[in-house]
N, C-alpha and C positions, 0 to 999 in steps of 0.2 A: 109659802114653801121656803124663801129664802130664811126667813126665822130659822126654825126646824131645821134645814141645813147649817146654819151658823151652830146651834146645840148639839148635831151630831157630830159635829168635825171637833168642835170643844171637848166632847164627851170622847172620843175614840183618842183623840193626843192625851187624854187627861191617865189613862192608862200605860203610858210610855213606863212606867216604875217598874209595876208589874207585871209585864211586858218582860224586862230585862232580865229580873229577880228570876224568872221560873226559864226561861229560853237554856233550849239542849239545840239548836242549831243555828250556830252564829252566823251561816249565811242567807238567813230569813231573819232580815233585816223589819224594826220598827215602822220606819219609816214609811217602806213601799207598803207591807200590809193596809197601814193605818189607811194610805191612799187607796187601795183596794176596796178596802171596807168602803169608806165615804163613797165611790163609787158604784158599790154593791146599793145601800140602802139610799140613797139619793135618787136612785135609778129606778126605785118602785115603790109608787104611793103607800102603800099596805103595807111593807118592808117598815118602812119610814114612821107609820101609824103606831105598829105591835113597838118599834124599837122607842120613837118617844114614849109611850105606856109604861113602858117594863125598859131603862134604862141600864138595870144592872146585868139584865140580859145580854147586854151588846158588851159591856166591861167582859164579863167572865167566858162568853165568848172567844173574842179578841185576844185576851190572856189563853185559853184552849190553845189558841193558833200557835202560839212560843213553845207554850207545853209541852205540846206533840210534837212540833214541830214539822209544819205543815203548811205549803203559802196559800193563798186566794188567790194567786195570779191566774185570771179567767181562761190565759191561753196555756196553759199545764192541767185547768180541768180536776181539779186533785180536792179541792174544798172550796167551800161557799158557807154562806151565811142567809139563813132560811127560817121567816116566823113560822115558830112550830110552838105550842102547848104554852101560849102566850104567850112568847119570847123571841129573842131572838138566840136560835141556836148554829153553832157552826156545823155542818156538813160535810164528810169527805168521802169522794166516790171510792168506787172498787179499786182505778185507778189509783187514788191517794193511798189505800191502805196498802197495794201491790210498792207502791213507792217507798212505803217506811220499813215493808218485809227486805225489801231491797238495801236501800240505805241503812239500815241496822243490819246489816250481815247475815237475815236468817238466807234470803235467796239468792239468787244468781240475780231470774229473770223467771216470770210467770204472766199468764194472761188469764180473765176468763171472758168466755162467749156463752151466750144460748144457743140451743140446738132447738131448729124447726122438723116438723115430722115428716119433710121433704129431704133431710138433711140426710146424708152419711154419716153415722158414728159411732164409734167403736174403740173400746180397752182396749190396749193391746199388750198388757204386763204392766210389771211394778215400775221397772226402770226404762219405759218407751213412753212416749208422748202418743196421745190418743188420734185415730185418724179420725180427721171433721171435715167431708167433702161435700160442699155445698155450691149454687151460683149465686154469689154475691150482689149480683144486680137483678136476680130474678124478683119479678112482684109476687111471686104463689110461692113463698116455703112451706105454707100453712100453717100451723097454730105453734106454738111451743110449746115442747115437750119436755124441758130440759133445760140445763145449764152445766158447765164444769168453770172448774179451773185449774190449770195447770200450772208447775213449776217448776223450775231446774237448782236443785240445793248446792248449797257450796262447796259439798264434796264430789259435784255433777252427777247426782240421780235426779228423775223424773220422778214426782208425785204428781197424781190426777186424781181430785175428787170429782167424784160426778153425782149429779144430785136430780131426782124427775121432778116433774111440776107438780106431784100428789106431794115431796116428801116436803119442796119449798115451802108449797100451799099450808103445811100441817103446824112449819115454824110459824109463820106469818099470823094463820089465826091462835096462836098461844103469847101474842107481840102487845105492848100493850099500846101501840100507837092507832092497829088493826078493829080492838077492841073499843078503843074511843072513840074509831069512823062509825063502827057497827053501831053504838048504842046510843052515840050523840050527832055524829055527821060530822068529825071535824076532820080538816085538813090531816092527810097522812098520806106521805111516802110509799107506801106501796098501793094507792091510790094515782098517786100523781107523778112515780117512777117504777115502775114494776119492775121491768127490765134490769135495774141497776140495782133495786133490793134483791132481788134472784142472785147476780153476780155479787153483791156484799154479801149472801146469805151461805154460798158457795166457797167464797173466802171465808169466812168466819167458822165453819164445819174442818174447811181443809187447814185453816194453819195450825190445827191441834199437833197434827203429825209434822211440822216444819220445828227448825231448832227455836226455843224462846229468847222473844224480846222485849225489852220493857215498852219501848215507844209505842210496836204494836198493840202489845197487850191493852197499853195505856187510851190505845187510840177505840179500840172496839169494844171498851170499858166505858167510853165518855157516851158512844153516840148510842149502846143499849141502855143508858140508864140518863143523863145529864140532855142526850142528844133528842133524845124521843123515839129509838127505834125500837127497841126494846128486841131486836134479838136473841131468842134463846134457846140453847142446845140441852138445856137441864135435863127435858124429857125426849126420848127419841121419836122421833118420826115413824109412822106407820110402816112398816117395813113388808117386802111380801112374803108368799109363802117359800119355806127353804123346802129345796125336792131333791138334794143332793146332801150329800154329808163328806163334809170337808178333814172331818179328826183324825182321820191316819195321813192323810196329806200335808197337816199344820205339825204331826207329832215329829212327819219324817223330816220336814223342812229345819225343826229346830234341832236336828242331830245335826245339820248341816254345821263343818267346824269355821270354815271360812267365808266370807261375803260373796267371792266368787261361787263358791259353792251354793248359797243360796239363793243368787241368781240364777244359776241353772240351774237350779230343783224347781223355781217359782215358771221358769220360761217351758220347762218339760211338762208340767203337769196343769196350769193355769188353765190351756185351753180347753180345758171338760167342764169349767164351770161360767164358760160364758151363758150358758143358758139358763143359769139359777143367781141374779143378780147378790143375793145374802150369802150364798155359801162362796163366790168369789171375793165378796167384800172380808169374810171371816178368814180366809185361805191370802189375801192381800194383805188385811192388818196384820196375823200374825207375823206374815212374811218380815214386813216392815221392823214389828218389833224385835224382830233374831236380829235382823241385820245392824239396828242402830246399837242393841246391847253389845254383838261381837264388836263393831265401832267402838261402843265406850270402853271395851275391854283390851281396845288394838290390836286384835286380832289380825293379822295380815297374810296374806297367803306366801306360803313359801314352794319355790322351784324345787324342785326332786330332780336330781340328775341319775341316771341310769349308770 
């Protein structure tokens, strides 16, 4: 073991170059990564096996981490380095990707959670955070039913996507990490974290509607295709039936001239469609898109004095 420890600690400084060359956040230092890594694959046999095997795995890796710009540091929880598809690939939770939506200026501040079928939970509009009342230390939430994520954007509205376990379930077996458990039995992430693929899967649906960034984009680009999760929104999810019709609702929204205005046309008329999950989804997107076009157009609302 000592061998093999001496080649990976060789091999992870040997990258210090390109490390530097590609790094977008200069306070994700060489150094301490490099010590993370050795840490990481030192720490478990298997790690250690797939990364002697497939050496260039750990380099490209490694260089990922500068990239994105993203630490290992195990008490931030944000990435890791994990044999996956013969290699050693870098890893970053929900938490790491809510981190770069952050530090790249798309958000304020966002979370996501699953929802148990014990749970409370509820839309509550476009520009409200959704209520989720559950007991945190209860042992019976019962199964999961669910997941969202929420966010608060830099002009402080509230986006929530929320997503059921049919629509995660529909991504997941179209993923091609899913498809090489199914057909060979290999090692795969939504095998061995369900949980935190729901909450990445959550993220990666809701930052369509968030402003763009490169780091993010860059980051949920690496781990659907380089990383092995294979993530994909191309085809949609099974959706259910619509039993309301939202089009005089979406048409009157977009006569709306100012953002104020289409906040309260979205808060007045919203609550007839809790009960038809699609036709509030189609009655929300529109929503969203008046209001970011009046945004780009600077539209701003002006006082009327009497």
């Amino acid at each position: 073991m000592s061998t093999q420890i001496t080649t990976i600690d060789q091999l992870v400084y040997s990258v210090q170059t390109n490390f530097e060359a590609v790094q977008v956040d200069k306070g994700i230092g060489f150094a301490r990564e490099a010590e993370f890594a050795i840490q990481i694959l030192g720490g478990n046999d298997y790690a250690m096996k797939v990364a002697m095997n497939n050496k260039q795995s750990v380099a490209d890796a490694i260089t990922n981490i500068s990239a994105i710009g993203i630490t290992l540091n195990p008490a931030e929880k944000k990435a890791y380095l994990v044999p996956r598809k013969g290699g050693i690939c870098l890893a970053i939770s929900h938490i790491g990707l809510l981190h770069l939506a952050i530090e790249s200026g798309s958000i304020r501040w966002g979370q996501a959670r699953l929802v148990y079928e014990n749970d409370v939970f509820e839309l509550n509009g476009l520009d409200q955070q959704p209520t989720h009342k559950f007991q945190p230390f209860s042992k019976d939430r019962g199964e999961i039913v669910g997941v969202y994520v929420s966010v608060k954007t830099a002009d402080g509205d509230y986006l929530t996507e929320a997503m059921s376990t049919d629509e995660v379930n529909a991504i997941r077996d179209r993923s091609d990490a899913w498809k090489a458990y199914k057909n060979k039995g290999t090692s795969c992430p939504w095998v061995t974290d369900p949980g935190e693929m729901m909450k990445k899967t959550a993220v990666h649906r809701g930052h369509k509607y968030w402003p763009k960034t490169e780091r993010l984009d860059k980051a949920l680009h690496y781990l659907n295709n380089d990383g092995g999760e294979g993530i994909s929104m191309n085809k949609a999810a099974p959706e259910p039936e619509r039993t309301l019709d939202p089009s005089e609702d979406i048409a009157a929204a977009y006569q709306t001239k100012t953002d104020a205005e289409a906040i309260a046309y979205w808060k007045a008329q919203n609550g007839k469609y809790k009960t038809d999950l699609k036709a509030h989804e189609e009655f929300k997107n529109a929503v969203i898109d008046h209001r970011m076009n009046l945004k780009a157009a600077n539209v701003t609302d002006v006082e009327v004095k009497e």
